[in-house]
C-alpha positions as semicolon CSV with decimal commas, in nm:
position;residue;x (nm);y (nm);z (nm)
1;X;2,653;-9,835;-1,792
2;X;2,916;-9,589;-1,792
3;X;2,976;-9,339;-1,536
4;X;2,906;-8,978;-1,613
5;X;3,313;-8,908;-1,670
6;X;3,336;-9,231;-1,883
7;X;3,326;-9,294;-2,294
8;X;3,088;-9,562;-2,346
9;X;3,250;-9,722;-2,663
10;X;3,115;-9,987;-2,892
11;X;3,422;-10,242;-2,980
12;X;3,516;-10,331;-3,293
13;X;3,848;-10,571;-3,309
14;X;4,093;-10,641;-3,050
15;X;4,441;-10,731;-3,197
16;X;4,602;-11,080;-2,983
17;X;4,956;-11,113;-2,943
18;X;5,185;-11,354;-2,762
19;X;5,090;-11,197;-2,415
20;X;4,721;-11,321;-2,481
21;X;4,803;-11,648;-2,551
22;X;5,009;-11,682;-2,266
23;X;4,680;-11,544;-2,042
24;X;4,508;-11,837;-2,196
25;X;4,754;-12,078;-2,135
26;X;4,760;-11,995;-1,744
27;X;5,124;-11,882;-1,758
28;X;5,070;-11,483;-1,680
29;X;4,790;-11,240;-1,634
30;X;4,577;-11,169;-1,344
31;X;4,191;-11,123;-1,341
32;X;3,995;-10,857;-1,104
33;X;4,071;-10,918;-0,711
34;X;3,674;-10,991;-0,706
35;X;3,618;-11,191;-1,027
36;X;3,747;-11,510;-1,042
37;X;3,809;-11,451;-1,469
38;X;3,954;-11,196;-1,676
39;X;3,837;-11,070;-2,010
40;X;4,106;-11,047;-2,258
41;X;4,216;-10,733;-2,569
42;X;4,440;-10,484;-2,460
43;X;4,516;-10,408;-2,829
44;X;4,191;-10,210;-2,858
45;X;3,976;-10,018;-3,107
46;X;3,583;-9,901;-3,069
47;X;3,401;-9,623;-3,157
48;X;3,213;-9,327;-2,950
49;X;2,834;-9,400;-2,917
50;X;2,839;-9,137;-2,573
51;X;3,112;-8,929;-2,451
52;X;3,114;-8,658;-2,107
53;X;3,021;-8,287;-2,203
54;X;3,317;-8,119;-2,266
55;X;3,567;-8,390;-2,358
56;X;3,756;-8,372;-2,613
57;X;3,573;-8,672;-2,740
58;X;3,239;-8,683;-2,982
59;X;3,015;-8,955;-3,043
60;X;3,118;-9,143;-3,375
61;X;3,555;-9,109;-3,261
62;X;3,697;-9,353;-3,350
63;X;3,960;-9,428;-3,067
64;X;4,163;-9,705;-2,916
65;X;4,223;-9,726;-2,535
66;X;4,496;-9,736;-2,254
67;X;4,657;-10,015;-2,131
68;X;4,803;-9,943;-1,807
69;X;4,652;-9,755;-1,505
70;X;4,910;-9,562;-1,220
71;X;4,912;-9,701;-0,930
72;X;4,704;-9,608;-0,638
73;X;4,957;-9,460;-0,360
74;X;5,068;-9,335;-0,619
75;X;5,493;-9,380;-0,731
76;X;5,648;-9,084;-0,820
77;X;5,665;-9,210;-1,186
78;X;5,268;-9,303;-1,204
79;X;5,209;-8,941;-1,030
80;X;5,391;-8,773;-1,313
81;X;5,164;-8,942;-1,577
82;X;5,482;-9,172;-1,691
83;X;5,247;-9,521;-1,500
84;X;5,459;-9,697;-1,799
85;X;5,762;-9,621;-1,558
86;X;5,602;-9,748;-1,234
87;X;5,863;-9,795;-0,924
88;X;5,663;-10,050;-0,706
89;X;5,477;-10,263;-0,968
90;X;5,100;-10,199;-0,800
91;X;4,999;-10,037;-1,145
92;X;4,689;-10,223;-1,340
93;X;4,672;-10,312;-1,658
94;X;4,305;-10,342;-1,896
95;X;4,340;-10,732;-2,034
96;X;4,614;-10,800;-1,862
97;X;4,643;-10,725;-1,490
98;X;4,351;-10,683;-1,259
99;X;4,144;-10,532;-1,480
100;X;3,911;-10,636;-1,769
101;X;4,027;-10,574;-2,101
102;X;3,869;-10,435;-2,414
103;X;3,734;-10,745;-2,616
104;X;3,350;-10,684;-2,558
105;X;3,088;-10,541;-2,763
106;X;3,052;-10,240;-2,535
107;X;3,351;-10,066;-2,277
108;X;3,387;-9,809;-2,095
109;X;3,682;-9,581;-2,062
110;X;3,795;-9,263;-1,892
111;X;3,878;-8,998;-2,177
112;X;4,220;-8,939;-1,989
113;X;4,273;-9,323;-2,099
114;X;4,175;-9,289;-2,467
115;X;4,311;-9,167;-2,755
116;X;4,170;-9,045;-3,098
117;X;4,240;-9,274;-3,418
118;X;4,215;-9,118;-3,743
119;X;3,907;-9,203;-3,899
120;X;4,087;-9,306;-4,239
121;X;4,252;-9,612;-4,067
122;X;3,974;-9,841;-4,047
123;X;4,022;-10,156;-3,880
124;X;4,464;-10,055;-3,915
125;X;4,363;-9,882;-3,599
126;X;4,359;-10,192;-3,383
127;X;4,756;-10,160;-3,430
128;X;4,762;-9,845;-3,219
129;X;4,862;-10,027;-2,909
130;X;5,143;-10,189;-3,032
131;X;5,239;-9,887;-3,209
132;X;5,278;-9,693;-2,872
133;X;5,500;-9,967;-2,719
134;X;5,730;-9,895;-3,063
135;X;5,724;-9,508;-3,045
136;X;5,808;-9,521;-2,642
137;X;6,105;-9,714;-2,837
138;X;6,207;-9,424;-2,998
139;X;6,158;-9,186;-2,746
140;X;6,378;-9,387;-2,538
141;X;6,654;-9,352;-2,782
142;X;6,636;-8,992;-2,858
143;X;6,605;-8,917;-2,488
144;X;6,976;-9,135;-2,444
145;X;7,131;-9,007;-2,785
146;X;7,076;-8,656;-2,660
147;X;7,346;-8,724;-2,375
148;X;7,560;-8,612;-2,658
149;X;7,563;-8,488;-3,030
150;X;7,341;-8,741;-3,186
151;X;7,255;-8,756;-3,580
152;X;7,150;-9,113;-3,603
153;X;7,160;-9,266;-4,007
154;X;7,092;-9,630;-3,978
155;X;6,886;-9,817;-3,801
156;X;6,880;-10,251;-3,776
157;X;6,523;-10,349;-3,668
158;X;6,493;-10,759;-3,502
159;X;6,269;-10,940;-3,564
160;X;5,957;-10,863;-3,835
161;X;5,693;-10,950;-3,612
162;X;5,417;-10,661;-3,597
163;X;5,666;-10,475;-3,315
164;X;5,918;-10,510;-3,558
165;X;5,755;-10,394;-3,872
166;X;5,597;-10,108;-3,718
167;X;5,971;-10,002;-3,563
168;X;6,082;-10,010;-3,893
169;X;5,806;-9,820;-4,037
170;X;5,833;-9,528;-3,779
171;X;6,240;-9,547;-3,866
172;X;6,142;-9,500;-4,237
173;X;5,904;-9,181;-4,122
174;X;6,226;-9,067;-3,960
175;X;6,425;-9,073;-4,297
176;X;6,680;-9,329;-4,177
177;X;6,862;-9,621;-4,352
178;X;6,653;-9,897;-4,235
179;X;6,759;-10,282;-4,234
180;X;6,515;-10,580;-4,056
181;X;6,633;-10,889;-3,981
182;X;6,421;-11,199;-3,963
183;X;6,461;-11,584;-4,034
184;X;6,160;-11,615;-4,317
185;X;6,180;-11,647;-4,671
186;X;5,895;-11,606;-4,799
187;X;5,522;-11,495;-4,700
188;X;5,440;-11,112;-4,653
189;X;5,700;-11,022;-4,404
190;X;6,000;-10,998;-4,678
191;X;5,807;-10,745;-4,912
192;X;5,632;-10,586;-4,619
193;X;5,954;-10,450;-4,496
194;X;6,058;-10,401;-4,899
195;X;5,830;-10,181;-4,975
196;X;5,880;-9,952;-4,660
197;X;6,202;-9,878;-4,903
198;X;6,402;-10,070;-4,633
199;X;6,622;-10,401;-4,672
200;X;6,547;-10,703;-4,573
201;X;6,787;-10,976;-4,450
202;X;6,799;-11,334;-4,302
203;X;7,165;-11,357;-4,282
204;X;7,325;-11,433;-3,891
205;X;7,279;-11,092;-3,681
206;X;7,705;-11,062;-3,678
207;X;7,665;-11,050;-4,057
208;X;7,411;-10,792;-4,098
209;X;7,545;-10,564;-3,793
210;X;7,918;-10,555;-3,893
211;X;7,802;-10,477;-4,266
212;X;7,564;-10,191;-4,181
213;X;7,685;-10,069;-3,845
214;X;7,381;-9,923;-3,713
215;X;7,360;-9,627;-3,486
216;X;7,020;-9,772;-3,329
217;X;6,943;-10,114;-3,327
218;X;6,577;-10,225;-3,208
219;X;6,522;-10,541;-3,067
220;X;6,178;-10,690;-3,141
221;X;6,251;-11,095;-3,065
222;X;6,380;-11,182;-2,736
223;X;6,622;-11,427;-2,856
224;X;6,909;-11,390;-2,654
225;X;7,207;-11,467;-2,964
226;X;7,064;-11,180;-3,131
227;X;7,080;-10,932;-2,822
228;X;7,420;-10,997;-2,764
229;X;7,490;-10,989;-3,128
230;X;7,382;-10,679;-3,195
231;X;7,555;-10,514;-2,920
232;X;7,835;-10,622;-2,997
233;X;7,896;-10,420;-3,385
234;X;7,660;-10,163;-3,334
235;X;7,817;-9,829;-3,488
236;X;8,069;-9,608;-3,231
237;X;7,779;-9,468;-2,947
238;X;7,545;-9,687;-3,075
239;X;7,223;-9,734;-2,873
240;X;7,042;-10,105;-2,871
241;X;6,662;-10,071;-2,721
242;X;6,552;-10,413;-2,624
243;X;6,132;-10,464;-2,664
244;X;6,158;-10,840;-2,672
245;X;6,092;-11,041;-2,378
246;X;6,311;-11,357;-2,344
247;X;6,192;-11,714;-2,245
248;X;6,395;-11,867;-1,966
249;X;6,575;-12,157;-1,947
250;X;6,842;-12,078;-2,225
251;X;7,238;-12,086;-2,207
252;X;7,456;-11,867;-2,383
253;X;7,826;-11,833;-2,372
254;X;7,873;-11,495;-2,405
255;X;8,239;-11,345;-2,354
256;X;8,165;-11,097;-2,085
257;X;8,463;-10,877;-2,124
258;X;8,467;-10,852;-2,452
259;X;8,107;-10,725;-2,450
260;X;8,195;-10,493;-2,142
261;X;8,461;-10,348;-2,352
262;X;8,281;-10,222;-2,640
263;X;7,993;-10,105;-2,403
264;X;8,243;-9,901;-2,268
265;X;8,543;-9,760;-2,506
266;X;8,236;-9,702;-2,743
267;X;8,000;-9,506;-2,554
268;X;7,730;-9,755;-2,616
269;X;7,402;-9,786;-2,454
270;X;7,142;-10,063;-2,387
271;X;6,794;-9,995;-2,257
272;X;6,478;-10,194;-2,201
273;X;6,142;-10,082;-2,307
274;X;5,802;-10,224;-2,233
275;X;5,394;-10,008;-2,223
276;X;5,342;-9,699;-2,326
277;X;5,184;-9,412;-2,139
278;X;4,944;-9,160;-2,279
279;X;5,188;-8,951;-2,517
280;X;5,349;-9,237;-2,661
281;X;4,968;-9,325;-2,812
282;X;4,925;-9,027;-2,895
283;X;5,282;-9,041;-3,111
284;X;5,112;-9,399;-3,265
285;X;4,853;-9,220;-3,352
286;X;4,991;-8,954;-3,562
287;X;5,258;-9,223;-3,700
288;X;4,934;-9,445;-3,849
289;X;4,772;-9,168;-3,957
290;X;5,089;-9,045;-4,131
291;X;5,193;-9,443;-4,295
292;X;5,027;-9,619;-4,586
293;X;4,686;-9,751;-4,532
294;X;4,688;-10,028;-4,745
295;X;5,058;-10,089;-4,611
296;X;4,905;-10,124;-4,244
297;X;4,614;-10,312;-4,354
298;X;4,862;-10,580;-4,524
299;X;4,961;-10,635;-4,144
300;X;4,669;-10,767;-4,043
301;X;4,740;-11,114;-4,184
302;X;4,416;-11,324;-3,980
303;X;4,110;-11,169;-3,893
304;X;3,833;-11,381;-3,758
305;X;3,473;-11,297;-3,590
306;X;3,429;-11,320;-3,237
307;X;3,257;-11,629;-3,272
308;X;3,562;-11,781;-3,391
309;X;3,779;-11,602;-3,153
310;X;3,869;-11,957;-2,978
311;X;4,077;-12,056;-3,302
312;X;4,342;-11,776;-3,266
313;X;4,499;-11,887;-2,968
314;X;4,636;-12,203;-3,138
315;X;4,957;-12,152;-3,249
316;X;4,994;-11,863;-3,537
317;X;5,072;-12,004;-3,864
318;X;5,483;-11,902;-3,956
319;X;5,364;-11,650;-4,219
320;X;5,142;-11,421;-3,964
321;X;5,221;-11,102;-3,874
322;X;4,900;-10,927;-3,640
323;X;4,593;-11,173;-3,524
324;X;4,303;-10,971;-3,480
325;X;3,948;-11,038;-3,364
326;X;3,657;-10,860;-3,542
327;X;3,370;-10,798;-3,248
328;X;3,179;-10,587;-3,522
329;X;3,051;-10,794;-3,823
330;X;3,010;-10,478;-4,035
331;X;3,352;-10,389;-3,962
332;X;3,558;-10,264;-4,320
């Protein structure tokens, strides 16, 4: 039962991504410190059935929760409500970090750790989590453009994965010149990105960055030849944001001086980006409820009932683009 500050929430779909299969395969992810498992979904979407007396939540909200929790001394970051920022790494995270996540039939959640979907999304709402990792993205770069005069045109997007697309769909609601790069030929991702009125290209990442010399380049892969490519002919003060996480174990010769000369006699910047805190769902939010519906729901490529919920965590098929897991039957 909830607590008498708490949402109680019934769940409807949980969206997997490559973090959840690596929980399953025992390479990352920590359960509760006095459980000895730890339920998965921190890609989250339920609706109201109770919410405290004067929250700013009703029964019948549709609303997706927060990841990560501050930590308890707490940092200065995680006492300034930016826990996505935390200095000493003792924040926890729902699904992924010593603390249950959202995949159940009922959760709990405290309203301060919730956000309101629009009600027109549907199941597209699951995507609100990654959504908030993409517009802390953004925020990232406007907050590092404004050093300076900054009128940004173009913007080359990695990867078309579901961080990629939704970059690219958020740079399109910004009224820039976007361009994704990906390796596939053929499945949804191509005409996805098409018909966000961007361009599409599978060309090498020199190519595509020395032909459209982007002022922002977001990188949505982790593969290490296209991080250092696209540093390397991003437009004069160009900014690269890197939301990829790279695998270990690979070599690159990379020409170090080179690179550390157009970082510098540019003005360029490079900046990692991982979670989201509580305004940067709140951002997602508005940016779903502002995109295509039918566009979002083509993003949801595989969606399977909780009964079958085992069978996603096999490898994806090459032409997916967001898992998700369907923990209401009825669900549109």
């Amino acid at each position: 039962m909830p607590a008498d500050d708490e949402l109680l929430v019934r769940g409807l779909a949980v969206g997997v991504c490559g973090t959840d299969k690596e929980i399953v395969r025992g390479e990352y992810g920590w359960a509760p410190s006095d459980d000895g498992r730890l339920v998965l979904g921190h890609e989250s979407l339920g609706v109201v059935e109770r919410a405290p007396t004067g929250s700013r939540f009703a029964r019948g909200d549709l609303v997706a929760g927060v990841v990560r929790r501050p930590d308890p001394e707490p940092c200065g970051a995680c006492a300034h409500g930016e826990w996505d920022m935390c200095r000493n790494g003792r924040y926890t995270e729902r699904g992924i970090k010593e603390r249950h996540g959202y995949a159940s039939e009922l959760w709990t959640v405290e309203p301060d750790f919730a956000v309101k979907v629009d009600s027109g999304l549907g199941v597209a709402g699951v995507l609100t989590e990654p959504t908030s990792v993409v517009a802390k993205a953004w925020e990232q770069v406007e907050r590092i453009g404004e050093r300076a005069w900054f009128d940004p045109r173009r913007v080359l997007v990695t990867g078309a994965g579901p961080i990629g697309l939704l970059a690219a769909m958020i740079g399109a609601q910004r009224g820039l010149d976007v361009h994704v790069l990906d390796r596939v030929t053929d499945g949804p991702k191509p005409d996805l990105v098409r018909d966000l009125g961007a361009t599409y290209h599978r060309t090498s990442i020199e190519e595509v960055a020395a032909s459209t010399q982007p002022d922002v380049v977001i990188e949505a892969t982790g593969v290490g030849a296209l991080v250092f490519g696209a540093i390397a002919e991003t437009a004069s003060y160009g900014i690269v944001c890197l939301t990829g996480v790279s695998s270990g174990g690979r070599r690159l010769d990379v020409d170090a001086g080179s690179l550390n000369r157009e970082i510098v006699l540019e003005n360029d910047a490079l900046v990692g980006s991982v979670n989201a805190n509580l305004r940067h769902y709140q951002a997602a939010a508005e940016s779903l409820a502002a995109a295509d519906i039918d566009w979002l729901r083509r993003l949801l490529t595989t969606r399977v009932p909780l009964d079958r919920a085992v069978e996603v965590f096999d490898e994806s098929a090459a032409d997916d683009v967001k898992v998700v897991i369907e923990l209401d039957e009825n669900l549109a």
